[in-house]
C-alpha positions as CSV (number, residue, x, y, z in Angstrom):
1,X,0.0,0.0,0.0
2,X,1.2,3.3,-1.1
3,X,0.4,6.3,0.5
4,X,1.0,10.0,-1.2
5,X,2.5,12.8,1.1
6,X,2.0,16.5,-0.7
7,X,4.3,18.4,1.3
8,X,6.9,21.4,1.2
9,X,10.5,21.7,2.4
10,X,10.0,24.6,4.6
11,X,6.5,23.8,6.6
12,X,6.3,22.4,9.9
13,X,3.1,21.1,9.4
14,X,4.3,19.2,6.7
15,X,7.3,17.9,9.2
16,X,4.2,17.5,11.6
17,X,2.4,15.4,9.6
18,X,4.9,13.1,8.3
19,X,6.3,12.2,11.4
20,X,2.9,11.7,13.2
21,X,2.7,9.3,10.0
22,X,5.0,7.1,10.6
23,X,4.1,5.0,13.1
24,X,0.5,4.6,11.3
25,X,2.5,3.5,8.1
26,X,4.6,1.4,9.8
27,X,1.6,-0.7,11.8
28,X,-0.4,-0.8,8.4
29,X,3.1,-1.8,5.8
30,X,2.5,1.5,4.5
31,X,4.9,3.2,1.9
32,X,4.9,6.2,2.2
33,X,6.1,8.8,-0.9
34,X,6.8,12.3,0.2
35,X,5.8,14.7,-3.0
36,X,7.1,18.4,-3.1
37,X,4.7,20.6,-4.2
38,X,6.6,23.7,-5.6
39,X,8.4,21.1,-8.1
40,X,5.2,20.0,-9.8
41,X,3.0,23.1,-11.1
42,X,-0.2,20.9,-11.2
43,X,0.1,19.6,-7.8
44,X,1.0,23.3,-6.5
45,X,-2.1,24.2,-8.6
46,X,-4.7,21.5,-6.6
47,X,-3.3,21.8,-3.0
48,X,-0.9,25.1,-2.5
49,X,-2.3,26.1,0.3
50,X,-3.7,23.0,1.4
51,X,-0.6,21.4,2.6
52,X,0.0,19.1,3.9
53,X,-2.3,16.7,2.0
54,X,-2.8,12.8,3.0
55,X,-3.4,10.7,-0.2
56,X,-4.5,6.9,-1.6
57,X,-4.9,6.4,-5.3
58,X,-5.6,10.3,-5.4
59,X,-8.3,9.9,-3.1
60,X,-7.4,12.8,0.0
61,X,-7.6,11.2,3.6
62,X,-6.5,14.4,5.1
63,X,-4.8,18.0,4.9
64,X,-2.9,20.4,7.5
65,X,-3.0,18.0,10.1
66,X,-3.3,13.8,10.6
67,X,-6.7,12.7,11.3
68,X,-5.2,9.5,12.7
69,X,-8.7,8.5,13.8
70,X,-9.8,8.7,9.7
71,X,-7.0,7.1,8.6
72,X,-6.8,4.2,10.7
73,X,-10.0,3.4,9.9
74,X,-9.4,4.1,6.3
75,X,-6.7,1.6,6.3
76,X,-8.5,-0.6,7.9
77,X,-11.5,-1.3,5.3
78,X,-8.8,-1.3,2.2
79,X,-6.5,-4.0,3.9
């Protein structure tokens, strides 16, 4: 399972979200990609100020902060 991280180099909430992550990715075998959004135009375009944005397939679990709650359970049914 692949999970898709949109995130920036310089926001803590980004930093926030990945590492509050991590521990949910590791219980479920999670992958986790971390995408910059300033090098991709389209993905600035959909979720500038949005970040950071929680994805699976495209579909968005969550943005600024984990909803650990949501994704558990999220993870959970797809399993």
């Amino acid at each position: 399972m692949k999970l898709t991280l949109v995130s920036r180099t310089y926001c803590h909430l980004c930093h926030d979200m990945e590492a509050a992550l991590a521990p949910l990715a590791l219980e479920f075998g999670a992958e986790v990609d971390v995408v910059d959004v300033d090098a991709d135009p389209a993905l600035e375009a959909l979720y500038d100020e949005l970040v950071p944005v929680l994805l699976h397939e495209g579909k968005e679990l969550c943005h600024y902060f984990l909803d650990a709650a949501k994704v558990r359970d999220y993870l959970s049914e797809i399993r």
